[in-house]
C-alpha positions as CSV (number, residue, x, y, z in Angstrom):
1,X,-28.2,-7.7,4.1
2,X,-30.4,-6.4,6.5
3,X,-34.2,-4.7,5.3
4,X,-34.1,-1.5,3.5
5,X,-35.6,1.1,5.4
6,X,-36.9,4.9,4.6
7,X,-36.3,7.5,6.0
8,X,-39.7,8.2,7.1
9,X,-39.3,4.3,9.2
10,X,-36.2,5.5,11.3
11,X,-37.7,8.7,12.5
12,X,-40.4,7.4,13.7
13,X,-38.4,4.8,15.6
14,X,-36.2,7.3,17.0
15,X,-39.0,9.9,17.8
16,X,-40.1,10.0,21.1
17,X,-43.4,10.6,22.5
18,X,-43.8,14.8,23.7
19,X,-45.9,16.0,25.7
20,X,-46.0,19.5,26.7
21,X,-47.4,21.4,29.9
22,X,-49.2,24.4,30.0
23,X,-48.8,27.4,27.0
24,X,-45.5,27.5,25.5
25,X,-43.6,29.4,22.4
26,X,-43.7,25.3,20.9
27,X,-47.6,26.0,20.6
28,X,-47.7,28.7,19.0
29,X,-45.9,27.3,15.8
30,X,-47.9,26.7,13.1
31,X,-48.2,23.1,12.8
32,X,-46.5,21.6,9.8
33,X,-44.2,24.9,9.1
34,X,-40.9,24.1,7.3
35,X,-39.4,24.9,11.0
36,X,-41.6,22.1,13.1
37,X,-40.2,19.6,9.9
38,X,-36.3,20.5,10.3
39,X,-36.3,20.0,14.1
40,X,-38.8,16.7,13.9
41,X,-36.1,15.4,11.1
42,X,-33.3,13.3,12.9
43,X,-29.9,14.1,11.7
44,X,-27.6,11.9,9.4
45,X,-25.6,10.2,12.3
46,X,-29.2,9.5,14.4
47,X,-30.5,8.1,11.4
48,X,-27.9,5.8,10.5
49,X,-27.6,4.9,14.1
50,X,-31.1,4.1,14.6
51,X,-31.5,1.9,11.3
52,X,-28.1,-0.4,12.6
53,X,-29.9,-0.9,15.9
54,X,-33.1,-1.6,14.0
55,X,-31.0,-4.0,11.6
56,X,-29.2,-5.7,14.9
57,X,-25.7,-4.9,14.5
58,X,-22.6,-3.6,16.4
59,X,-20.9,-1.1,14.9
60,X,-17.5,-3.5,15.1
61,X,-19.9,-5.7,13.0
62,X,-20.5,-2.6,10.5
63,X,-16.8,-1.7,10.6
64,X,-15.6,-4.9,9.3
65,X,-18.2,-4.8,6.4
66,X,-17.3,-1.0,5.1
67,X,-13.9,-1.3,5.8
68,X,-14.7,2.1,7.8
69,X,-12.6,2.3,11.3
70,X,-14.8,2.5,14.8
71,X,-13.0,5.5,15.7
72,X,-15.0,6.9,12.0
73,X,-17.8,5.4,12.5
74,X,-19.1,6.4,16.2
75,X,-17.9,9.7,15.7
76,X,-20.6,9.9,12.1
77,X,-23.2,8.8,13.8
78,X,-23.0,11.4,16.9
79,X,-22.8,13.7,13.8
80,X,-18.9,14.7,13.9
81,X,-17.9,14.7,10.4
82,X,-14.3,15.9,11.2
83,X,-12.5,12.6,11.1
84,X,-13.7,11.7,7.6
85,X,-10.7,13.6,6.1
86,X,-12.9,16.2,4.3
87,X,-16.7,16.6,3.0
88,X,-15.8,14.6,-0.3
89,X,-14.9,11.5,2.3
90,X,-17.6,12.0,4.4
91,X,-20.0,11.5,1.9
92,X,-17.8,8.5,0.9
93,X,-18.7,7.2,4.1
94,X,-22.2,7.8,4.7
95,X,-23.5,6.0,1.6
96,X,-21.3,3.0,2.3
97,X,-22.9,3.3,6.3
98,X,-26.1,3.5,4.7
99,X,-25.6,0.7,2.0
100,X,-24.8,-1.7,5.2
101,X,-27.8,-0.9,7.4
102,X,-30.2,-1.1,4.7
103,X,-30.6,2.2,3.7
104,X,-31.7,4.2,0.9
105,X,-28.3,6.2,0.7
106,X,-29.4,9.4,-1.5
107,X,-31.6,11.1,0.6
108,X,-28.9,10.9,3.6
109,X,-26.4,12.6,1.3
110,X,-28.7,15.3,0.1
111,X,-29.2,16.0,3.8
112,X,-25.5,16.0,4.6
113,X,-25.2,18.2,1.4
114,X,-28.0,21.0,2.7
115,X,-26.6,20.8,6.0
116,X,-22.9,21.6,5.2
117,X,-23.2,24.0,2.1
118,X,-24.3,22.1,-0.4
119,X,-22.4,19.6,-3.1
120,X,-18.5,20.0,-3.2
121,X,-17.6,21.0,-6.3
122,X,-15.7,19.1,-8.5
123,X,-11.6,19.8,-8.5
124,X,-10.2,20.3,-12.5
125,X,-7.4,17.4,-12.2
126,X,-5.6,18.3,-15.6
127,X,-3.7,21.4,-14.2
128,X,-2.6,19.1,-11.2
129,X,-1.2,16.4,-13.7
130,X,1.7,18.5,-15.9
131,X,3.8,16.4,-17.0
132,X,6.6,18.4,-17.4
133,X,6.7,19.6,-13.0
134,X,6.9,16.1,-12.4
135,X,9.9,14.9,-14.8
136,X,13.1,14.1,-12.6
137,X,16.1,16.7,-13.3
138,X,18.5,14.9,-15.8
139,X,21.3,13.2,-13.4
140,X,25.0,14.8,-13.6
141,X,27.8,11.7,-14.6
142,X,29.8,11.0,-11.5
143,X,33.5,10.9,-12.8
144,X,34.8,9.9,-9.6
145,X,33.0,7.0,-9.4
146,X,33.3,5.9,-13.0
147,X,37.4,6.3,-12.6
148,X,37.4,4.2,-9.6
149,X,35.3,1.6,-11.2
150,X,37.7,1.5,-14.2
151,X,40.9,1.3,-11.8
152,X,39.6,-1.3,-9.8
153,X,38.8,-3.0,-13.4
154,X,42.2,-2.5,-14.3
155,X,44.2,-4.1,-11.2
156,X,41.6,-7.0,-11.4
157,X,42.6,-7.8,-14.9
158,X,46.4,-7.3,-14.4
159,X,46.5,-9.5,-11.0
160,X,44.5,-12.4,-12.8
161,X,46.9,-12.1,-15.7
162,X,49.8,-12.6,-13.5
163,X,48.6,-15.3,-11.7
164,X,47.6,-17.3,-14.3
165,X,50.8,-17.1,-16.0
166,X,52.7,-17.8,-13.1
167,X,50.4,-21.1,-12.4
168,X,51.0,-22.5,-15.9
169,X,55.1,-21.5,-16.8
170,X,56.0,-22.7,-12.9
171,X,59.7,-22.9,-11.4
172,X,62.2,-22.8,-13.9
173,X,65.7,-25.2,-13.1
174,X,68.8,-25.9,-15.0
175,X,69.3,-29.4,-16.1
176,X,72.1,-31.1,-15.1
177,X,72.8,-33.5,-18.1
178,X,72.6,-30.9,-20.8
179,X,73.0,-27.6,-19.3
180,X,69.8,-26.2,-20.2
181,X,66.9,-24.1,-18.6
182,X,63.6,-27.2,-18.0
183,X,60.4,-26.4,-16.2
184,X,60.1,-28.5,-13.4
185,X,57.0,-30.8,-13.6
186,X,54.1,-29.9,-10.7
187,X,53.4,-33.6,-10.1
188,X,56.1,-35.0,-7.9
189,X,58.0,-38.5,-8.8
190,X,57.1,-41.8,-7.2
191,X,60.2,-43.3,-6.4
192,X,60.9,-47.0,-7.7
193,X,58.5,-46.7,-10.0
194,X,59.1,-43.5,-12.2
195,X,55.4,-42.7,-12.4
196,X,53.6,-39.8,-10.9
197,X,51.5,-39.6,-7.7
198,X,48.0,-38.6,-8.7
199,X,47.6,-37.2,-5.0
200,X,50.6,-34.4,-6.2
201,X,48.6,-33.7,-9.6
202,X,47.3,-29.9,-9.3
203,X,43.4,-30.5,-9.0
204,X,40.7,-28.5,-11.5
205,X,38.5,-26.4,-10.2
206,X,34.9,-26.7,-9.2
207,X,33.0,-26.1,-12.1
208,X,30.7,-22.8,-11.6
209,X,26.7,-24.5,-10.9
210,X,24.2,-22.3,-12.8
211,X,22.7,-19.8,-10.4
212,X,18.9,-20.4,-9.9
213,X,16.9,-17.2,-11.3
214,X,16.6,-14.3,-8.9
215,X,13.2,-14.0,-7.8
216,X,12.5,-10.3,-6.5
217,X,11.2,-11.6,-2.4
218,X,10.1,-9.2,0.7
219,X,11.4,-9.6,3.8
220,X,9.7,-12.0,6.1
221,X,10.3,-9.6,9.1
222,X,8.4,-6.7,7.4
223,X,5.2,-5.8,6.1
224,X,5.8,-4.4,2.2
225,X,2.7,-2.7,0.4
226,X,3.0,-1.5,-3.2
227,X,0.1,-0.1,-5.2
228,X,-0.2,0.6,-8.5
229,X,-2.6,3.1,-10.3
230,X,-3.1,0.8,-13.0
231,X,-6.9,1.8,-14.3
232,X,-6.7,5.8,-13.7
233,X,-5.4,8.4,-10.9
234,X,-6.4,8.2,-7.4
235,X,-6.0,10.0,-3.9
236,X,-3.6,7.7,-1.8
237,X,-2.8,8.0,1.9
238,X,-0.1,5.5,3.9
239,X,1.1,5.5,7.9
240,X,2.8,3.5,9.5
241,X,1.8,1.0,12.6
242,X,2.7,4.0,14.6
243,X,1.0,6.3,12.6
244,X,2.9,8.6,11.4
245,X,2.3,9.6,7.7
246,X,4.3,7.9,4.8
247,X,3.3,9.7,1.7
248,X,-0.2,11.5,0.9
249,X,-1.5,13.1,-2.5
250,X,-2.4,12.1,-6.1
251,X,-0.9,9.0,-7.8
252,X,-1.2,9.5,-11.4
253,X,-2.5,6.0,-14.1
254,X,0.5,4.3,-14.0
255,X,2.7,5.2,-11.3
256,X,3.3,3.2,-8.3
257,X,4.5,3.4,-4.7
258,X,5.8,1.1,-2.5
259,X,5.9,1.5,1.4
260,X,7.6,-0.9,4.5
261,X,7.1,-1.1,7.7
262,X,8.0,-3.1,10.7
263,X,4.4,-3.7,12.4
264,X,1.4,-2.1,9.9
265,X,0.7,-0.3,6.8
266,X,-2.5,2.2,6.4
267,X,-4.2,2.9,3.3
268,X,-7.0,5.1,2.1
269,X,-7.6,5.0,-1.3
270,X,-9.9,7.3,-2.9
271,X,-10.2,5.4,-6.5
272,X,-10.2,1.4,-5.3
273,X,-11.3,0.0,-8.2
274,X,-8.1,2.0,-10.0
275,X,-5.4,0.2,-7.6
276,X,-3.2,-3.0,-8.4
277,X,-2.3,-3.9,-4.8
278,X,0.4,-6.0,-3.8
279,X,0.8,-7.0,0.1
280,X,3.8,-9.0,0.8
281,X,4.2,-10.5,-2.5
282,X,0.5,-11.5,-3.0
283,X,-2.0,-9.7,-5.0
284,X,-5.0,-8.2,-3.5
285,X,-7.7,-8.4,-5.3
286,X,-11.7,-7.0,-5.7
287,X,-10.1,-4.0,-3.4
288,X,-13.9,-2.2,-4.3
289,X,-15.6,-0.1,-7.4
290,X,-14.4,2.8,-9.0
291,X,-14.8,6.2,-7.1
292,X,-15.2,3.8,-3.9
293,X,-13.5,5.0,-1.0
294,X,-11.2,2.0,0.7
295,X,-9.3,2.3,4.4
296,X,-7.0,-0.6,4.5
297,X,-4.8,-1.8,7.1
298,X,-2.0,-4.7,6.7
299,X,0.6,-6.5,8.8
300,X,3.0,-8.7,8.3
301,X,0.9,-11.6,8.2
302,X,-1.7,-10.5,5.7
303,X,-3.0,-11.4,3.5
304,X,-4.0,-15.0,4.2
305,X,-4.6,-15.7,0.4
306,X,-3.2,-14.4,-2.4
């Protein structure tokens, strides 16, 4: 973790010198006016540049930490908030930019804050949650189907009845020496020795093996992703490897979603710590704390560890 710094540190590493020629409107400012102190304070993005400079890393190095894209995170610190997904998100990100280069975080979102209208206010999530617009329509019988099932129930049993019995009662002949009906034997006569060929005796069955338990696998060829909001509600997102969007919005405690995909599956989750996540069969685990905003990407290979 590299050295905390203040505020006051990276502005005067990203100050430069001035010097100005002749009169200008500049010198006629009185010095140390609330004006002279907005335009002498870097902005968010230069100040979170400056300090990963100062710490000595590359903002691939800072991506991998956070989690946060390098699309994200050039575009925060040349101060274009746009692709955070919303003023909630960007302050997500700016404190976990801030957390990796050593910075106090709170003063950089209380700048953010007075610079784009102040704290967003808080979104009542009961209203969203009635439990009654969400419950599925009860499901309509389907006759049709249930009469075919019972037909096809009903042929099967009468063709395994007949079969049987015609197996066991077998060709019925007349006997010569007293006239009446016999059932000829299945196993056919060894002549000279009046003893039956074991070869011509009908052979049982293969016993049925007991079936191994089913075990619930994902397809090799595929990535699979399922979360669960297993320790409260959260704000999901999911694409696939060619970006288009999946599924977005709130997943309530308890619910889960599953998603598949060919080459890649991208999550943001707005609530980490609430999420049980499963990637191709294996748990993920310490995804982040709650309230902790997490952009996760998998493939088919991930994860490495269960």
């Amino acid at each position: 973790m590299p050295p905390r710094l203040n505020l006051q540190q990276v502005a005067a590493r990203s100050k430069g010198a001035h010097v100005s020629i002749g009169n200008s409107s500049e010198d006629d400012r009185i010095p140390g006016s609330e004006e002279d102190r907005q335009e002498d304070r870097p902005s968010v993005g230069r100040i979170l540049q400056q300090a990963r400079i100062s710490a000595g890393l590359t903002v691939d190095e800072v991506s991998s930490t956070t989690r946060v894209r390098v699309p994200i995170v050039h575009a925060i610190e040349q101060d274009d908030f746009s692709r955070c997904g919303g003023r909630v998100y960007a302050r997500g990100h700016i404190r976990t930019l801030a957390r990796a280069v050593g910075l106090d975080p709170v003063p950089l979102v209380t700048q953010y804050d007075a610079e784009h209208g102040g704290r967003p206010a808080p979104t009542p999530a009961a209203p969203l949650f009635d439990a009654a617009r969400i419950r599925p329509e009860p499901r309509r019988p389907n006759w049709t189907a249930a009469m075919v099932a019972a037909i096809v129930a009903v042929v099967g049993f009468v063709g395994f009845t007949l079969f049987n019995g015609g197996a066991k009662s077998g060709p019925v002949s007349a006997d010569p020496a007293s006239g009446k009906p016999s059932t000829a034997s299945s196993a056919k006569a060894v002549p000279g020795k009046g003893k039956t060929d074991p070869k011509a005796e009908p052979k049982s069955g293969p016993k049925g093996e007991a079936s191994a338990s089913a075990i619930a696998g994902v397809p090799g060829n595929k990535v699979t992703v399922k979360l669960t909001a297993e320790n409260g509600q959260t704000w999901m997102s999911a694409k696939d490897g060619d970006g288009k969007l999946l599924e977005e919005g709130v997943l309530a405690r308890g619910a889960s979603k599953t998603f598949t995909d060919n080459k890649r599956i991208d999550l943001v989750l707005g609530n980490a710590g609430a999420v049980q996540l499963f990637v191709n069969g294996k748990e993920v685990k310490n995804l982040g704390s709650d309230g902790q905003v997490q952009r996760l990407s998998y493939t088919r290979g991930d994860p490495s560890a269960g």
